[in-house]
PAMIFI-585291 format. One record per residue (C-alpha): residue in one letter; x, y, z. Coordinates in nm, 3 decimals, m for minus. Each point is the difference from the previous one (the first is absolute). Layout:
residues N
('A',(X,Y,Z))
...
end
This chain:
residues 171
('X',(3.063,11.170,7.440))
('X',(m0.117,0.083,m0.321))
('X',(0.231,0.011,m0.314))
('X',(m0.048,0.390,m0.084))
('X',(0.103,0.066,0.405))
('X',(0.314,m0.216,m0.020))
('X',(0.099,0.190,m0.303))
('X',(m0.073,0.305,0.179))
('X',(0.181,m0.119,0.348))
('X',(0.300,m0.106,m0.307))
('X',(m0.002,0.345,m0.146))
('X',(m0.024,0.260,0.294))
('X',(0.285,m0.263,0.184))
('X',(0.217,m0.015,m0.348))
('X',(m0.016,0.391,0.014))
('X',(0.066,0.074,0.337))
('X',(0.344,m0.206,m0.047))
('X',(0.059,0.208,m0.315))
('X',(m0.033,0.340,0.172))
('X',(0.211,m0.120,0.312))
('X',(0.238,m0.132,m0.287))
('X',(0.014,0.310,m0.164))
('X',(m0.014,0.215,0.301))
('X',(0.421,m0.010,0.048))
('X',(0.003,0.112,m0.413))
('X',(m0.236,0.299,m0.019))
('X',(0.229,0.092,0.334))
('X',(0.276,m0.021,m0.171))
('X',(m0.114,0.204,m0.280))
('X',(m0.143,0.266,0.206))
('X',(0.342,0.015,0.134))
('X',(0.185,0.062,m0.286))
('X',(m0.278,0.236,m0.127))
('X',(0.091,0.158,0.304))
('X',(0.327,0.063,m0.055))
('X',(m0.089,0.103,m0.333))
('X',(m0.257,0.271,0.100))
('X',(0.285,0.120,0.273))
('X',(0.252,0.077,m0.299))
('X',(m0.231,0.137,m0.233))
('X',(m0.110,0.219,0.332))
('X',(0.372,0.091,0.037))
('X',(0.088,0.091,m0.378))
('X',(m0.323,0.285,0.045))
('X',(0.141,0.123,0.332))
('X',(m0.333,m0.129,0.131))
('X',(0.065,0.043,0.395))
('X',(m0.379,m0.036,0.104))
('X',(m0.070,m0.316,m0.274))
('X',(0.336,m0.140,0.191))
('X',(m0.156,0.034,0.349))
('X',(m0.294,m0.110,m0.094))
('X',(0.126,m0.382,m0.052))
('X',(0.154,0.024,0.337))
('X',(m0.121,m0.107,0.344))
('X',(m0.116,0.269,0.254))
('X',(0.309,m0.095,0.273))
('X',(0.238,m0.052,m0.352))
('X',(0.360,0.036,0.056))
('X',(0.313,0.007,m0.171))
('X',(0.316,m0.174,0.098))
('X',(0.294,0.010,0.104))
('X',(m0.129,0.344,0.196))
('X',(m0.300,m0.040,0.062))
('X',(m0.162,0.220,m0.162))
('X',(m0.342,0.084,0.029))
('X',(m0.279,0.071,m0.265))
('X',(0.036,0.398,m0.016))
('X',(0.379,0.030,0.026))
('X',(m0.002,m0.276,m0.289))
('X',(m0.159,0.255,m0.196))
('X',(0.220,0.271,m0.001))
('X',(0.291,m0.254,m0.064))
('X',(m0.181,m0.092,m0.303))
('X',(m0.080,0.362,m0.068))
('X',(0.432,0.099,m0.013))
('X',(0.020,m0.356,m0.191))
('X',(m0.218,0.138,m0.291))
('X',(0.165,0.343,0.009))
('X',(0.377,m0.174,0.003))
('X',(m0.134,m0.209,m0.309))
('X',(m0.226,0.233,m0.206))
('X',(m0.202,m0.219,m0.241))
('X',(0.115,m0.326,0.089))
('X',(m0.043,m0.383,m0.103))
('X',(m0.032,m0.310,0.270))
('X',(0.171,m0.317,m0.148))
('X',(m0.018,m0.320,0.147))
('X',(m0.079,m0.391,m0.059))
('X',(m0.291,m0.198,0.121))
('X',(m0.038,0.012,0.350))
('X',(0.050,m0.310,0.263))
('X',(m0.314,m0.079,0.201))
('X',(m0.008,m0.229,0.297))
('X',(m0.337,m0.009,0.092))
('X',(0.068,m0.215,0.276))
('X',(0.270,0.107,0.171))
('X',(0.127,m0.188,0.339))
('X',(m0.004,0.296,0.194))
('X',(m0.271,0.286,m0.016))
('X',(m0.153,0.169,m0.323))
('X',(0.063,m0.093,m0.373))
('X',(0.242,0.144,m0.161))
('X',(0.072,0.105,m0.344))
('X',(0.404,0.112,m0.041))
('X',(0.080,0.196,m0.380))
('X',(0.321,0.165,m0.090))
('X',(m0.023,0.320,m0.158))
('X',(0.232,0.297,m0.143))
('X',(m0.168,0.316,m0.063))
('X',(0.159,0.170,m0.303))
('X',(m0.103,0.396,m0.157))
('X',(m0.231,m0.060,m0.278))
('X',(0.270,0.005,m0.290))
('X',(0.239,m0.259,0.130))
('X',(m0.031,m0.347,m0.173))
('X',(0.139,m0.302,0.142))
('X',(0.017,m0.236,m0.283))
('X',(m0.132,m0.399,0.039))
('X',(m0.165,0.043,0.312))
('X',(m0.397,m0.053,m0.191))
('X',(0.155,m0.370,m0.099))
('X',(0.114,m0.073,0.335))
('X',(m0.360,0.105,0.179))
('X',(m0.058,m0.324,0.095))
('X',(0.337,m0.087,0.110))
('X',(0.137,0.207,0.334))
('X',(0.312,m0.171,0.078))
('X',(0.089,0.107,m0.383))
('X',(m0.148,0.307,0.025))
('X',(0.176,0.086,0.341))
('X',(0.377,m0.034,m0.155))
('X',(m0.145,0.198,m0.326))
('X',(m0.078,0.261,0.201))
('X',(0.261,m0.015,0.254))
('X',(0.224,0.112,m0.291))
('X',(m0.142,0.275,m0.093))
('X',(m0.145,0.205,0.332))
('X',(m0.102,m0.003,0.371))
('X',(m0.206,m0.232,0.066))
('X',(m0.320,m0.073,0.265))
('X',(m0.241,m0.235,0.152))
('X',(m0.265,0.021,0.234))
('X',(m0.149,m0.274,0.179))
('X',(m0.369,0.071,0.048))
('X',(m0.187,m0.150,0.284))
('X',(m0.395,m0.011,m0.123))
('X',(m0.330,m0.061,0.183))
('X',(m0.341,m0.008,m0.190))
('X',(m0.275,0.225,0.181))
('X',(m0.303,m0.004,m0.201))
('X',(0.064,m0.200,m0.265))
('X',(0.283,0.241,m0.117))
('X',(0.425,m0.068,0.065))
('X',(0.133,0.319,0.192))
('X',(0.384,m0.008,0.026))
('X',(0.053,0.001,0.441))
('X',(0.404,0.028,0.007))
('X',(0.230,0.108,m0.260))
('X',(0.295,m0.124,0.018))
('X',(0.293,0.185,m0.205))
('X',(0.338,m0.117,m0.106))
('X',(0.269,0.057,m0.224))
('X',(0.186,m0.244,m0.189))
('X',(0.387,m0.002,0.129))
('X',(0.165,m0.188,m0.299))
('X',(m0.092,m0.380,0.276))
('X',(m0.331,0.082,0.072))
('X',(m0.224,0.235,0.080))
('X',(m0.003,0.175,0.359))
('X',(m0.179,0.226,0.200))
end
């Protein structure tokens, strides 16, 4: 083999293990750019954008709730609140989970636009921290999202809602 094709074979091998290296990381940023885009969606009472990073057969737990009654939940959630703010840390992915679809889990309060909780900004990247910061001060949530990737693109399957008891968070 010539020296020009082993650096070639070298180079298109090298980068293959690269992008299968990086694969789990741009995953995992998607994900939390995800969640991102979801509260952003949520603060402008964005019902359609919401849906739209949702699976076809999505659901929401613990009732199962399908696609168009999610909507009009979300619809008296944005009326209840007015203009609204969604606070939470960075969220947990598994992208290998033992059992089914990858998950991502984030804990969240939704608060009215006005109300501050001070702190929580230093404690982004710190959820057990941020969890009894919050826990202080109001109701707190989590969902745990089950995800599949159609098309190049992370749709959230199952929604998973729970509220944080004081122990833990249940359904």
């Amino acid at each position: 083999m010539k020296p020009v094709y082993a650096w070639m074979v070298l180079f298109i091998g090298a980068s293959a293990l690269l992008m299968i290296a990086c694969a789990p990381q741009d995953d995992e940023k998607a994900l939390q750019a995800l969640v991102e885009q979801a509260a952003g969606l949520a603060e402008e009472h964005d019902i359609k954008g919401i849906m739209e990073l949702t699976t076809p057969d999505f659901q929401a737990q613990p009732h199962g709730i399908d696609r168009q009654a999610a909507k009009g939940i979300l619809l008296m959630v944005f009326r209840h609140y007015g203009e609204l703010s969604v606070v939470h840390p960075r969220a947990s992915v598994d992208l290998a989970p033992q059992e089914g679809e990858p998950t991502v889990t984030v804990p969240f309060l939704i608060v009215k636009k006005e109300q501050t909780i001070p702190g929580l900004k230093e404690l982004y990247d710190d959820p057990e921290r941020w969890l009894e910061k919050v826990s202080e001060n109001a109701d707190l949530y989590q969902f745990r999202l089950k995800v599949v990737k159609k098309d190049g693109q992370w749709l959230v399957k199952t929604a998973v809602l729970e509220r944080y008891t004081g122990t833990g968070f249940e359904p």
